[in-house]
C-alpha positions as CSV (number, residue, x, y, z in Angstrom):
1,X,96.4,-14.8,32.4
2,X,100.2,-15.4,33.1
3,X,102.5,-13.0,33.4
4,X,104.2,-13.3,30.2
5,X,100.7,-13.3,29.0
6,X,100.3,-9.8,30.7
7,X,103.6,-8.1,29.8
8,X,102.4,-8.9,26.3
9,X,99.0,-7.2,26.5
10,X,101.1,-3.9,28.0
11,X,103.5,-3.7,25.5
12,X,101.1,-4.1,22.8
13,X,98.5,-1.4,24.6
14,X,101.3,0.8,24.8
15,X,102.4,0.7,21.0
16,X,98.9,1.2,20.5
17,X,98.5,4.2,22.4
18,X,102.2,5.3,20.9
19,X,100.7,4.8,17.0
20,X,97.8,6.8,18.5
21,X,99.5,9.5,19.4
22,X,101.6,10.0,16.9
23,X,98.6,9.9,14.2
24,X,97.2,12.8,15.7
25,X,100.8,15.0,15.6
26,X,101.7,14.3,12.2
27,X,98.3,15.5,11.2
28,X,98.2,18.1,13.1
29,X,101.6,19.5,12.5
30,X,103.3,17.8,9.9
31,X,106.0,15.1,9.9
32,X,108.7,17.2,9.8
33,X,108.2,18.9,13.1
34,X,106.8,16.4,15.5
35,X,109.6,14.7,17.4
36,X,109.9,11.7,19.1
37,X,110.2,13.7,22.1
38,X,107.1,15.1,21.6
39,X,105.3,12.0,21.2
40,X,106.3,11.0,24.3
41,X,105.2,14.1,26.0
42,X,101.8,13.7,24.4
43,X,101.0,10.5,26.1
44,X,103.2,10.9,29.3
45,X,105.7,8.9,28.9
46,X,109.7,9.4,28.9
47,X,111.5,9.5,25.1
48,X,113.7,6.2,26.2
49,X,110.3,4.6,26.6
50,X,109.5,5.6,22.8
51,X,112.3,4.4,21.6
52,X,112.1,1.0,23.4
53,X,109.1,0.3,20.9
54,X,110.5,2.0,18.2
55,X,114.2,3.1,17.0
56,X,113.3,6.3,15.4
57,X,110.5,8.3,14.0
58,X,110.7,6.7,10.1
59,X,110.5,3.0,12.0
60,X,107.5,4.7,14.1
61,X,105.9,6.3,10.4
62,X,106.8,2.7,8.7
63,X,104.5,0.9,11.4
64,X,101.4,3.6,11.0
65,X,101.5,2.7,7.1
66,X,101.7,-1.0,7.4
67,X,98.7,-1.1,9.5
68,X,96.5,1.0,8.3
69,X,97.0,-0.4,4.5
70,X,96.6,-3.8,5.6
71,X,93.5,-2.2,7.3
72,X,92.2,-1.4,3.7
73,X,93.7,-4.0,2.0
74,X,91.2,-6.6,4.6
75,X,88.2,-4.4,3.9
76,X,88.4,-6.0,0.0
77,X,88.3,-9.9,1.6
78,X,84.2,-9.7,1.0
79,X,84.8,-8.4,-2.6
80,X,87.0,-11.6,-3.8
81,X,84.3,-13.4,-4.2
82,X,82.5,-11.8,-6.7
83,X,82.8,-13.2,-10.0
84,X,82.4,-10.3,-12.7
85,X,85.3,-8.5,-12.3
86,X,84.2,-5.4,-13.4
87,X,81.4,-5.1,-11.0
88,X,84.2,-6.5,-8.1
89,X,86.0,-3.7,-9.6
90,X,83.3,-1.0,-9.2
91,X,82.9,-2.6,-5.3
92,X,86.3,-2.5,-4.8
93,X,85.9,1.5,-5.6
94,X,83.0,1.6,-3.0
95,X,85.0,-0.1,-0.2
96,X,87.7,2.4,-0.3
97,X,85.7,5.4,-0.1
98,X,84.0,3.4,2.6
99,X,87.6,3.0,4.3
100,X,87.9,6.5,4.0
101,X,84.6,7.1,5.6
102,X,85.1,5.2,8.9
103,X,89.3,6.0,9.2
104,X,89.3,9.7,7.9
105,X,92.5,10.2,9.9
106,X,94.0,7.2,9.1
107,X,93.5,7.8,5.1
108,X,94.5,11.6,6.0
109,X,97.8,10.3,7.3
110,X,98.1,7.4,4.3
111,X,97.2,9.7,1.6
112,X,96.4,13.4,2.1
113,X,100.1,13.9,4.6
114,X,103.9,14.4,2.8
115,X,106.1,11.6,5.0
116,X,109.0,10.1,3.3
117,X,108.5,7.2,1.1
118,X,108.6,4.3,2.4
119,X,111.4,1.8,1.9
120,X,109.8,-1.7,0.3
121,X,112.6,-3.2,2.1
122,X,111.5,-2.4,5.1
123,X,107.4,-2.5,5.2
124,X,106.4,-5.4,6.6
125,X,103.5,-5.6,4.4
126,X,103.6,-8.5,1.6
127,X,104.1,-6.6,-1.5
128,X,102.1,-8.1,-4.7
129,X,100.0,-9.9,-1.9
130,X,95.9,-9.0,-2.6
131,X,95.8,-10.2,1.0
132,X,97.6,-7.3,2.6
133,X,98.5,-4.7,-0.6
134,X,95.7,-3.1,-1.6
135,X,97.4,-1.8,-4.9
136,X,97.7,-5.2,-5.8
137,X,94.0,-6.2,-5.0
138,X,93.4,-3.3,-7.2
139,X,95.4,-4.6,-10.5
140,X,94.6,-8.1,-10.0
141,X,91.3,-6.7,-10.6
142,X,92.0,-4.5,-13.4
143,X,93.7,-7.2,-14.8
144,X,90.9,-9.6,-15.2
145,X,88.7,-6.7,-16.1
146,X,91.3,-6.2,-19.3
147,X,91.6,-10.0,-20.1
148,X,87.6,-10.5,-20.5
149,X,88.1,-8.2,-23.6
150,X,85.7,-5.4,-21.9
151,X,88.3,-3.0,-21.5
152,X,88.7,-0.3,-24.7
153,X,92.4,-1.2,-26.1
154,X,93.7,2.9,-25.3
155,X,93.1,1.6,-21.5
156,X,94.5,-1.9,-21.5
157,X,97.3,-1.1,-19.2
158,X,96.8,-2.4,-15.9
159,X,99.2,0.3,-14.1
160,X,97.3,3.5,-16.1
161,X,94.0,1.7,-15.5
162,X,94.2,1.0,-11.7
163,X,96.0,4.3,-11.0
164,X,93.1,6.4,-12.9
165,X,90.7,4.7,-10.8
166,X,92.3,5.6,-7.9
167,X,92.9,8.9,-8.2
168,X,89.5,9.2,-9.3
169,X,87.5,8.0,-6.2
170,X,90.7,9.6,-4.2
171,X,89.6,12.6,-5.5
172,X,85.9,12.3,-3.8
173,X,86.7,11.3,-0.8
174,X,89.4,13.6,-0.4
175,X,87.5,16.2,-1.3
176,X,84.8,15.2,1.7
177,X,87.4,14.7,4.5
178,X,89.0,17.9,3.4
179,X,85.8,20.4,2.0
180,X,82.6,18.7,2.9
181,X,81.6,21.0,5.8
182,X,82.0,24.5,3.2
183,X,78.7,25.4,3.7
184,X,78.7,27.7,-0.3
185,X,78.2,23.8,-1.8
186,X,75.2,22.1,-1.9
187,X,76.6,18.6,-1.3
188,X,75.3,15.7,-2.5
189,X,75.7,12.5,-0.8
190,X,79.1,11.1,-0.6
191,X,78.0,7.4,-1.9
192,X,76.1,9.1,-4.8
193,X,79.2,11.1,-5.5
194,X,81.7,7.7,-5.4
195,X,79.2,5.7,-7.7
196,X,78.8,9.1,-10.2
197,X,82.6,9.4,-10.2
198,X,83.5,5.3,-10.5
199,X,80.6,5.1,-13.3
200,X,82.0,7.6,-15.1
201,X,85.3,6.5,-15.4
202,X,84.0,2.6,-16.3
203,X,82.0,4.5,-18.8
204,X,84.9,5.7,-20.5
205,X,87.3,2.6,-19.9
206,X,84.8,-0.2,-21.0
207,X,83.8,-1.1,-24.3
208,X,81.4,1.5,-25.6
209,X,77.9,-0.9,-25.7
210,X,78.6,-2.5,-22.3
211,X,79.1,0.5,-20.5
212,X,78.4,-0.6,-16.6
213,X,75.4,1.6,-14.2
214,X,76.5,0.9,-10.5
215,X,73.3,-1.6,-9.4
216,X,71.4,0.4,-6.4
């Protein structure tokens, strides 16, 4: 390894290690208090070197979102190629709550954490791309779902379909990262929980006699 090689493989371990960092402060104390100054105390290094990587603490939020929701925008690649799109649609449901599963913070920060919106001028995250938006994944394949003529006319709005879907299964797994340990409930398991709530809601949206049951 060259040089130039090596200075590359440092500045990216530190921006790692900065993203890192600052992940844990913002869910540990909110946005609005943690300073740049005191994500550079957290991993030991001086403010000016923060600010080499990043300008200020929206350009530092701005690059936490972008990765993580190309993250789970790449955890949908598998489901392309399933050809129903209501079942690619019930697996798309399952992936996210799987996403959520493996990166709790990461979905705490993206979805459970008030930051300021973010500029769509500014994300570098291709917006409309299914590759690299994950809203977009989702209403390409609501969309499809709608045009096979299995979606009940009172839900044939991709926008009100998609975003009932996703608060739906947001509301499970929220509910797990956030409650699961309360020890009054007698959970059940968090994939029976995903399936119950992204059957239910099919069950409603689809056409009454082909009402989907999520395959075991």
């Amino acid at each position: 390894m060259g040089p130039r090689e090596r200075r590359e493989r440092e500045r990216e371990e530190i921006r790692t290690r900065i993203l890192d960092a600052a992940r844990d402060l913002f869910l540990a104390e909110g946005y609005d208090a943690v300073t740049m100054r005191r994500i550079a105390d957290r991993i030991e290094y001086s403010p000016t070197a923060i600010y080499f990587h990043f300008r200020d603490k929206d350009a530092l939020i701005r690059e936490l979102c972008d990765t993580d929701f190309r993250t789970l925008a790449q955890q949908f690649t598998a489901i392309s190629a399933i050809t129903d799109p209501v079942e690619r649609l019930r697996r798309t449901g399952l992936a996210y709550a799987e996403f959520a599963a493996n990166f709790p913070n990461h979905y705490r920060l993206m979805f459970m954490t008030p930051h300021p919106p973010m500029d769509p001028e500014l994300t570098n995250i291709a917006q409309g791309d299914p590759q690299e938006d994950a809203y977009a994944f989702l209403k390409h394949v609501v969309s499809e779902c709608i045009k096979s003529g299995r979606v009940r006319k009172e839900f044939a709005d991709e926008e009100l379909m998609s975003q009932t879907m996703w608060a739906g299964v947001h509301g499970v797994v929220s509910l797990q990262i956030a409650k699961c340990n309360d020890p009054w409930v007698q959970w059940r398991p968090i994939r029976k929980r995903v399936e119950s709530m992204i059957d239910t809601l099919l069950g409603g949206m689809l056409v009454e006699d082909r009402r989907p049951r999520l395959s075991k």
